[in-house]
C-alpha positions in Angstrom: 135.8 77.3 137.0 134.5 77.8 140.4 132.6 81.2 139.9 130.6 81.4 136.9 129.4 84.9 135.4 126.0 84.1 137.6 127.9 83.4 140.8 130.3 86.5 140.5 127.3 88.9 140.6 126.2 87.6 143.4 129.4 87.4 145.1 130.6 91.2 144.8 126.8 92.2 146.3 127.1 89.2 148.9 130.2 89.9 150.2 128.9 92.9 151.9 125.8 91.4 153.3 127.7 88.7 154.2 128.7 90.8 157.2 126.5 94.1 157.0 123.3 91.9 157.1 124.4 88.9 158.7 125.8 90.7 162.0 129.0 92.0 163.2 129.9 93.1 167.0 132.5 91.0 168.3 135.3 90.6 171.4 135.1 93.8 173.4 138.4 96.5 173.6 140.7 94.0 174.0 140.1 92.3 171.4 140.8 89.0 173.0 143.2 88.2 170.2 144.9 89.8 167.1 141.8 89.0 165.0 138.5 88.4 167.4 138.0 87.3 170.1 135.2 86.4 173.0 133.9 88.5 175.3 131.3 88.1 178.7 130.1 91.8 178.3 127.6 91.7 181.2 129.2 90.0 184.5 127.8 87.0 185.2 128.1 83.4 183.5 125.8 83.1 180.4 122.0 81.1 181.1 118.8 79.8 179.7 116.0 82.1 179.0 114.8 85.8 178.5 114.5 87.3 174.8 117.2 89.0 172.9 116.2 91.6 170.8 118.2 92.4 167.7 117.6 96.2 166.0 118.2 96.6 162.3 118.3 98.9 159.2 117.4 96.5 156.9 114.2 93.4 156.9 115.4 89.7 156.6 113.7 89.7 153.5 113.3 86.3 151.6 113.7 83.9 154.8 113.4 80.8 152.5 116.8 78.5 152.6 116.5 78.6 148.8 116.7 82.0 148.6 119.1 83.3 151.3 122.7 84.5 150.3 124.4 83.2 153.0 128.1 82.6 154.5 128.4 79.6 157.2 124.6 79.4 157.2 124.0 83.0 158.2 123.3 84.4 161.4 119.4 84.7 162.1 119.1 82.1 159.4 121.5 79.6 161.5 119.1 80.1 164.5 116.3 78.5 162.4 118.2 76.4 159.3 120.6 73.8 159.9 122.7 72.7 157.0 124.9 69.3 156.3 127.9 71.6 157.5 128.5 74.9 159.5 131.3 77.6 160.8 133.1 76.8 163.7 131.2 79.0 166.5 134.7 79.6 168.2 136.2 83.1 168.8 139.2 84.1 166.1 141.0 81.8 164.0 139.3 78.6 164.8 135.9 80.6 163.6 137.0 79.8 160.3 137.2 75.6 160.6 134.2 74.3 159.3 132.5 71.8 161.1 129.4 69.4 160.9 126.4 70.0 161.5 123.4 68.0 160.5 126.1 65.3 159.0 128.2 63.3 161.2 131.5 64.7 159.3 132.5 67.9 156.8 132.4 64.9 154.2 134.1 62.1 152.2 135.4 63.3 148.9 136.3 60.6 146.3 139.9 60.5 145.5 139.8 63.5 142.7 137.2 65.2 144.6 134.6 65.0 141.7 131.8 63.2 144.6 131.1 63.7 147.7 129.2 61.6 150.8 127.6 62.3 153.8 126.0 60.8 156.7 123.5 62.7 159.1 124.0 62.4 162.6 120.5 60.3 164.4 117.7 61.7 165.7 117.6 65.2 163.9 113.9 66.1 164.0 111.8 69.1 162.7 109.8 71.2 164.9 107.0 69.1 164.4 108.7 66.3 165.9 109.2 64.5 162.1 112.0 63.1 161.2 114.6 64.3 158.7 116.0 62.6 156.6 118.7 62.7 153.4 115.9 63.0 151.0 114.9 66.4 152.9 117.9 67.7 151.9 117.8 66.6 148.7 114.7 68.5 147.8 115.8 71.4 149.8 118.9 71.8 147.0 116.7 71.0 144.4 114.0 73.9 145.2 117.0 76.7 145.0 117.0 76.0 141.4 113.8 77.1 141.1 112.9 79.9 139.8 110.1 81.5 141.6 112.9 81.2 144.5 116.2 82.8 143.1 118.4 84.4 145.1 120.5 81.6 147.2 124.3 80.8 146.0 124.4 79.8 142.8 127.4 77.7 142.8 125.6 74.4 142.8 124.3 75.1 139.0 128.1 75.2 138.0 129.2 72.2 140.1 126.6 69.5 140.7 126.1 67.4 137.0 123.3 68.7 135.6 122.8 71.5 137.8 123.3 74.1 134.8 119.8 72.8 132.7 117.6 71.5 136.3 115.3 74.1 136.8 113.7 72.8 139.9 111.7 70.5 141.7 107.8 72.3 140.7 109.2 71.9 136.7 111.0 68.5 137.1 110.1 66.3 139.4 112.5 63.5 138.5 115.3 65.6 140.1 118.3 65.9 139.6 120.4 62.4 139.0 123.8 64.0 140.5 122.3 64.1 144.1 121.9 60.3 145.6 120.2 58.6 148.7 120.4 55.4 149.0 119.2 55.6 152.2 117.5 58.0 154.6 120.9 59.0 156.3 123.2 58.9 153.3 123.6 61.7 150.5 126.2 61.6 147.4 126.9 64.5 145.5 128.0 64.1 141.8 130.2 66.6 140.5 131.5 68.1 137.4 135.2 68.6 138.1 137.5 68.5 141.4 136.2 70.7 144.4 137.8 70.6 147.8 136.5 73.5 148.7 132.8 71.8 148.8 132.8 71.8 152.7 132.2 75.3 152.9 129.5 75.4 150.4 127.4 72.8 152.3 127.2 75.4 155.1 124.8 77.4 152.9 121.3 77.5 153.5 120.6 75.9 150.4 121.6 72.7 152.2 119.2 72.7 154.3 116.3 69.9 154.6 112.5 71.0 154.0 110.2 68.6 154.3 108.3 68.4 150.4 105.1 67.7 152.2 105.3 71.6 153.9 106.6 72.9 151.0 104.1 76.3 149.8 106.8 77.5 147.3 107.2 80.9 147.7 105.0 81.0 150.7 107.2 79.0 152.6 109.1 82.0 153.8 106.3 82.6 156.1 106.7 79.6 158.1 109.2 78.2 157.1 109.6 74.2 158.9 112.8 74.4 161.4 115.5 72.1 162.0 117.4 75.0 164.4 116.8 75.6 168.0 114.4 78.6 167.2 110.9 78.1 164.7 109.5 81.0 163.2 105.9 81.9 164.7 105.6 85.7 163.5 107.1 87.2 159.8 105.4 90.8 159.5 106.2 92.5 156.2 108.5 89.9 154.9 111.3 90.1 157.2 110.6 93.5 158.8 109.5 92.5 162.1 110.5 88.3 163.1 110.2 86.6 166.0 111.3 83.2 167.1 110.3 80.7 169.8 112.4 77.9 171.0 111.9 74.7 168.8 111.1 71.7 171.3 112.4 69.2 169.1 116.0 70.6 168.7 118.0 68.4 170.8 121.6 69.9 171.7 123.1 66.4 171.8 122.7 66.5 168.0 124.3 69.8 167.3 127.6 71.3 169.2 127.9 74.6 167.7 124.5 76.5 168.8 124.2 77.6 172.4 121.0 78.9 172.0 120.8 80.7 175.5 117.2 83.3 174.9 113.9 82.0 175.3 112.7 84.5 172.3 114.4 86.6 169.7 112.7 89.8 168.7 114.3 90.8 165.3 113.2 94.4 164.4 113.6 96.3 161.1 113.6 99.8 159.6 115.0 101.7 162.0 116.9 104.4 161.3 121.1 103.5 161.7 121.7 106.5 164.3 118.9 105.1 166.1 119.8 101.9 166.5 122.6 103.0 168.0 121.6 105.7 170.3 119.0 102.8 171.7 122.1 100.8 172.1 123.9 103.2 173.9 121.2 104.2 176.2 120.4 100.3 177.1 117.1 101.2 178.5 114.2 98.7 178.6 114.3 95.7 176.5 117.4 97.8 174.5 119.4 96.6 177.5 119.3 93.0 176.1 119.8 94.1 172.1 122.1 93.9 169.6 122.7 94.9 166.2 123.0 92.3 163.1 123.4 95.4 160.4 124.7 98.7 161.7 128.0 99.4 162.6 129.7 102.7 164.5 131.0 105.4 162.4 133.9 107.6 163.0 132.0 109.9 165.6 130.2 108.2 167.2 133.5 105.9 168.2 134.7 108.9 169.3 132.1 109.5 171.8 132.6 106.1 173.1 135.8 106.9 173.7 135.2 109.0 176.3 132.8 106.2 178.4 134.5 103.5 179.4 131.6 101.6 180.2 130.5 102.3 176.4 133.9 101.4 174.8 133.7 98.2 176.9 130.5 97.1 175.0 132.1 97.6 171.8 132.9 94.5 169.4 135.5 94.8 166.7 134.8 92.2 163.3 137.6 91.7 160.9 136.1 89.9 157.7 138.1 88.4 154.6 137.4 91.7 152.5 139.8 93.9 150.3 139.1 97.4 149.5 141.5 98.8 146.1 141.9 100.4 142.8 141.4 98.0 139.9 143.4 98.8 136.3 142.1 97.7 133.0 145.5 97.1 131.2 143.7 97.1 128.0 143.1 100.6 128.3 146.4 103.5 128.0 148.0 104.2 129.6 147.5 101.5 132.1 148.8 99.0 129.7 152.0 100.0 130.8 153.4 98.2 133.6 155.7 101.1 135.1 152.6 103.4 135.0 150.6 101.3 137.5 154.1 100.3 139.6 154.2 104.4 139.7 150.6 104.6 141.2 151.6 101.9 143.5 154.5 103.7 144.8 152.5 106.8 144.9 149.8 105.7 147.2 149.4 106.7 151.1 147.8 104.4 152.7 147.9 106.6 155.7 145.6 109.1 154.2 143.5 106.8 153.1 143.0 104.5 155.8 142.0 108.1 157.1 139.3 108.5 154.5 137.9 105.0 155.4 137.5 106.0 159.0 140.7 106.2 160.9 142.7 103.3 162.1 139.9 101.7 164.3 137.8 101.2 161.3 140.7 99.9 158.8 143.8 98.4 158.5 146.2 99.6 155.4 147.0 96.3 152.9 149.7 95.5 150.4 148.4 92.2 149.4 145.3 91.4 147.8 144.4 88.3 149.8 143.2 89.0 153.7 145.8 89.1 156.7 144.2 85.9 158.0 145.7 82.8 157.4 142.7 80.8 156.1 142.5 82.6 153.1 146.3 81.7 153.0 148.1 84.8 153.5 151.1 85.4 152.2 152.7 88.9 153.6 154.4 90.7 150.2 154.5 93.9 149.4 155.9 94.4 145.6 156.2 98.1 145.8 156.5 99.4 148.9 155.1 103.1 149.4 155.8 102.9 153.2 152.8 104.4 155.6 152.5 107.6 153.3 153.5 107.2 149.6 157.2 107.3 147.8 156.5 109.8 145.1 160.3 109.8 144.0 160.3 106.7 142.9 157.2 106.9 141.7 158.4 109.9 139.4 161.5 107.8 138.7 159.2 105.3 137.2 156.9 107.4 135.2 160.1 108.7 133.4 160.9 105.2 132.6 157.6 104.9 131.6 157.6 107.5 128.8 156.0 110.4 130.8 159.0 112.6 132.2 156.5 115.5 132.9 153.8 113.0 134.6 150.6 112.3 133.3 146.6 113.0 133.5 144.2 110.3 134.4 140.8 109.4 135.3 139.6 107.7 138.6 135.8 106.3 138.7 134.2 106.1 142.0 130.8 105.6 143.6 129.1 108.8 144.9 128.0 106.4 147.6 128.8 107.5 151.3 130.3 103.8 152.2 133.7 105.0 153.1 134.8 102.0 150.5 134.6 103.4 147.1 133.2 106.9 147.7 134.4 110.6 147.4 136.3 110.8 150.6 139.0 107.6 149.1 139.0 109.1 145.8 140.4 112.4 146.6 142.8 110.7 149.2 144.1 108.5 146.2 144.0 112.0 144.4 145.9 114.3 146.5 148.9 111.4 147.0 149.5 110.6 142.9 149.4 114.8 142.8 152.6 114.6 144.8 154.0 112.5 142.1 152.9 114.6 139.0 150.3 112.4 138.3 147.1 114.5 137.8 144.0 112.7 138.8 140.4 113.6 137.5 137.9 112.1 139.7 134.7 110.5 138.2 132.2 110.1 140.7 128.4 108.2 139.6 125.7 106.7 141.3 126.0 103.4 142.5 124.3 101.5 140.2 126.1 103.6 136.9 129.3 103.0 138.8 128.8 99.2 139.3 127.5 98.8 135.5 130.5 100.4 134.0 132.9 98.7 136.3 132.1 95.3 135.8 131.8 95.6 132.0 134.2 94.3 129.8 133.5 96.9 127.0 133.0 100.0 129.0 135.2 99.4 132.1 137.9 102.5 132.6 141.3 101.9 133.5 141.5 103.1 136.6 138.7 102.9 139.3 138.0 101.8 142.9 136.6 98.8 143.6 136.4 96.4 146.8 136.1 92.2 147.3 134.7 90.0 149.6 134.8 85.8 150.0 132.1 83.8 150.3 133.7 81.9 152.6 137.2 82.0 154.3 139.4 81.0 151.5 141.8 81.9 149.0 139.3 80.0 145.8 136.1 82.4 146.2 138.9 85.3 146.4 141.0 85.1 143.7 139.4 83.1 140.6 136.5 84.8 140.1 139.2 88.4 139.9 142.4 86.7 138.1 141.1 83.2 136.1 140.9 84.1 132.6 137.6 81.8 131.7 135.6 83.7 134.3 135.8 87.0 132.1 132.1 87.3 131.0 131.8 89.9 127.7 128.0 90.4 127.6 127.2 90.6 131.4 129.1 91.5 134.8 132.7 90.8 134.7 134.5 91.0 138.1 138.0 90.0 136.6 139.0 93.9 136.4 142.4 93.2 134.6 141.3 90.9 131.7 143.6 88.4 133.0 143.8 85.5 130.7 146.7 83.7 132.0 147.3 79.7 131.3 149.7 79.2 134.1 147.3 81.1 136.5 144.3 79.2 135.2 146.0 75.9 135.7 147.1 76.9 139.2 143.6 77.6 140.2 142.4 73.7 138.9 145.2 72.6 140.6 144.6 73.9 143.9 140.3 72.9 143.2 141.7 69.5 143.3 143.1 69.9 146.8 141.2 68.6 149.8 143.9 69.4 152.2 143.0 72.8 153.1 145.8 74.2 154.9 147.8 73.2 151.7 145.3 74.5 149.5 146.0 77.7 151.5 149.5 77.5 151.1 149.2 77.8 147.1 146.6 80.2 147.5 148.8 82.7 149.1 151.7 81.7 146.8 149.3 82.5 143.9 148.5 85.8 145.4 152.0 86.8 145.5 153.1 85.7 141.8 149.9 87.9 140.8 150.9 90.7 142.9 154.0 91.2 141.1 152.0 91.9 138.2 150.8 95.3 139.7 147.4 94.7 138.2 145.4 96.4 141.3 146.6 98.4 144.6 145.5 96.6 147.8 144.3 100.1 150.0 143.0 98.9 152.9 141.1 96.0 155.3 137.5 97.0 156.7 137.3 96.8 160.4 133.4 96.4 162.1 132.8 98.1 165.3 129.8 97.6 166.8 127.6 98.1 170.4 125.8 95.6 172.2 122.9 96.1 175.2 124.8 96.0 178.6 122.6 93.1 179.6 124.5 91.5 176.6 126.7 87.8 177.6 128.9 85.5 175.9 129.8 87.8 172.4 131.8 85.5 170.3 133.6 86.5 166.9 134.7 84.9 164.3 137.2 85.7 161.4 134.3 83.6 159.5 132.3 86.3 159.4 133.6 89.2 161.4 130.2 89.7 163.4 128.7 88.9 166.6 127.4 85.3 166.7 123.9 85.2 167.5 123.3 81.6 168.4 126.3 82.2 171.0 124.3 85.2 172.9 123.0 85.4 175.9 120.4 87.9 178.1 120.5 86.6 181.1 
């Protein structure tokens, strides 16, 4: 299946840095849109030049294409890595298209989707002036299976023939017999079973070309050889302090989707996340043209920007395909009993917790599991409707049905982490609503890392415990299988399908819809999927993060996308 045990410990980690690393900040108040938007910030039509500084909690640590976990070829990373395909760099809904980038196309599948072709666009040169060519990208792929440089998506080792015994380029230099170029524009991927979905997997990093003759393995993070508008010519403390210079040799006519307004981008690291945004705020100095690609507004300090309107108005609002909820392990009592999680279902308000996460401005309350955006294909339901603030009646109703007239005592796990996701504050919101319906909850809070262990394992995992999910890219595949498709349960190692769902018809669907290069259809059966799961009560969908996040006030052009949910850097501009 799509995710293997490999790829699903990546993804549940990923998800998050998909936006939290990669950038958020989007439209400004109005939102330009239900779901993102565009904004000008600064008056003033976007132009050439100046330098755009970008302050940060964390490095951009590992900047090798290998190693990079990246959604729509990142955001920093896009600046200096093109890839065979990209995101859509369009406000919204179009955001989530993908589009090509170094290939003339988003590819030519085969008729069962098992190989697909692509053709790069001419005149794509490095920023050396060279060339680049198919066979670039061929040994770009081929160094991610490395394994001094681990780290990149994984899914090639489950898809591409071969990939699951290649173990890189410095160990086999024959490479691997499932990528083909039969020329110096054309490559053909071989693969192992039916993927429509392989579009959006060639927007990763790991598709992008490096020239063999450059190559300095593990060293290549340092200066690493661009095909983007920007090169590389400072890396302090891998990743802590970057800058990047225009690359001379990018040529807009080849690529559509990068704006590539600054002169220079300054990408500074370490800072502290109050900081970050008080230097924001202030916009004095070179903060006036800054943005954050990591640290988002919390609950007070969006209540100070309430009060400024000229704040507020540099404020950009991300939504990105995530799900926040509480998993149940029906193998474990007395969650083996469907009326006992319908009951907990009923007996949830959402109000309170939406509350817990933040308030309204920083979540939005879910019923299904999928994301409200209709890429992923989602398909409104809502199975057991507990209206904004819980129906303990029928959830009592149910517990009596269930075998428990007097209600019942169980245990919820949590991370002691202060996320607003999985932490104390949701915990004891989740508490205080199942109290209303005799349902006595004892709550179970560990580290992170003892939290994330005993979650994901097959032979420890509780019955009852928060957890949260985020796609690699937007659609339903990266969403759903690795959670509900019964061969990616993984008994010695992490296991993300939290119900032990071993289903034939929902294993069958999955393969099905894998076959699909029709997206919007693929969609369609996604969210169809979702909804026949759903009625299975296997998890509670809580709530949808929302990213709020300030930009300089010399900050133009913000665009978001439901992509990624973050500001697009290769859209900004300073001047």
């Amino acid at each position: 299946m799509r995710h293997s045990s490999v790829i699903s410990r990546r993804v549940a980690a990923a998800a998050v840095s998909v936006v939290l690393a990669s950038g958020a900040a989007a439209c400004g108040p109005e939102d330009a849109g239900a779901k993102g938007g565009t904004s000008g910030k600064a008056a003033g039509a976007p132009q050439k030049g100046g330098t755009l500084t970008v302050l940060n909690n964390e490095a951009q640590t590992d900047f090798d294409p290998a190693r990079l976990y990246t959604s729509g070829g990142g955001n920093v990373p896009s600046l200096v890595f093109r890839t065979l395909t990209t995101r859509n760099r369009e406000a919204g809904a179009a955001g989530t298209q993908v589009v090509p980038d170094l290939a003339t196309d988003t590819g030519r599948p085969n008729k069962d989707a098992t190989e697909w072709t692509y053709t790069l666009k001419e005149g794509l040169k490095y920023e050396d002036g060279a060339p680049i060519t198919s066979a670039d990208i061929k040994y770009g792929i081929e160094r991610s299976f490395a394994a001094e440089l681990s780290g990149g998506a994984p899914y090639l080792r489950d898809w591409l023939v071969g990939g699951d015994t290649y173990q890189g380029p410095y160990k086999d230099e024959q490479g691997l017999a499932s990528i083909v170029t039969p020329d110096a524009r054309t490559i053909v991927f071989k693969l192992k079973k039916p993927e429509g979905e392989f579009p959006f997997v060639a927007t990763q990093t790991q598709f992008a070309p490096v020239p063999k003759a450059k190559d300095t393995g593990a060293k290549y993070e340092e200066h690493p050889v661009s095909s983007g508008p920007y090169k590389v010519v400072k890396n302090d403390n891998d990743g802590e302090h970057l800058v990047l210079e225009r690359n001379e040799h990018w040529d807009p006519k080849t690529d559509e989707e990068r704006k590539a307004y600054p002169d220079r981008i300054d990408v500074k690291s370490g800072l502290d996340e109050a900081v970050i945004n008080q230097r924001l705020a202030t916009s004095s100095g070179a903060d006036s043209a800054a943005v954050t690609t990591d640290t988002n507004l919390g609950p007070a300090e969006l209540a100070q920007v309430g009060s400024d309107k000229a704040l507020a108005a540099r404020v950009g609002t991300g939504h990105f395909g995530f799900t926040n909820y509480i998993a149940f392990n029906p193998k474990v009592k007395p969650f083996d009993n469907p009326k006992v999680r319908q009951a907990i279902s009923y007996a949830v308000n959402r109000t309170s917790v939406v509350n817990a996460a933040g308030g309204s401005a920083l979540a939005e309350p879910a019923t299904t599991f999928l994301p409200e955006q209709k890429a992923f294909g989602f398909t409104p339901y809502d199975h057991f409707p507990a209206g904004k603030t819980g129906d303990p009646e029928k959830a009592k109703q149910l517990l009596k049905e269930a075998g428990y007239p007097n209600g019942l005592t169980v245990t919820l796990l949590h991370s002691t982490a202060q996320n607003r996701t999985t932490s104390p504050e949701i915990a004891t919101a989740v508490q205080e609503a199942l109290g209303k319906a005799g349902i006595t909850v004892k709550l179970d809070g560990q580290e992170p890392n003892a939290f994330n262990e005993k979650r994901w394992s097959v032979k420890d995992a509780p019955g009852f415990f928060l957890s949260r999910w985020g796609a690699d890219w937007p659609a339903g595949g990266p969403f759903l299988a690795p959670i509900f498709d019964g061969r990616q349960i993984v008994a010695n190692g992490s296991n993300y399908n939290h119900a032990q769902l071993n289903d034939p018809a929902v294993n069958k669907e999955i393969d099905e819809i894998n076959k699909l290069t029709d997206l919007k259809a693929a969609a369609a059966r996604w969210g169809a999927l979702d909804k026949k799961i759903g009625e299975q009560a296997l998890d509670v969908p809580l709530f949808h993060p929302v990213y709020k996040r300030l930009v300089g006030k010399d900050i133009k052009n913000v665009v978001i996308s439901d992509w990624t949910g973050v500001l697009d850097i290769s859209q900004v501009a300073v001047k």
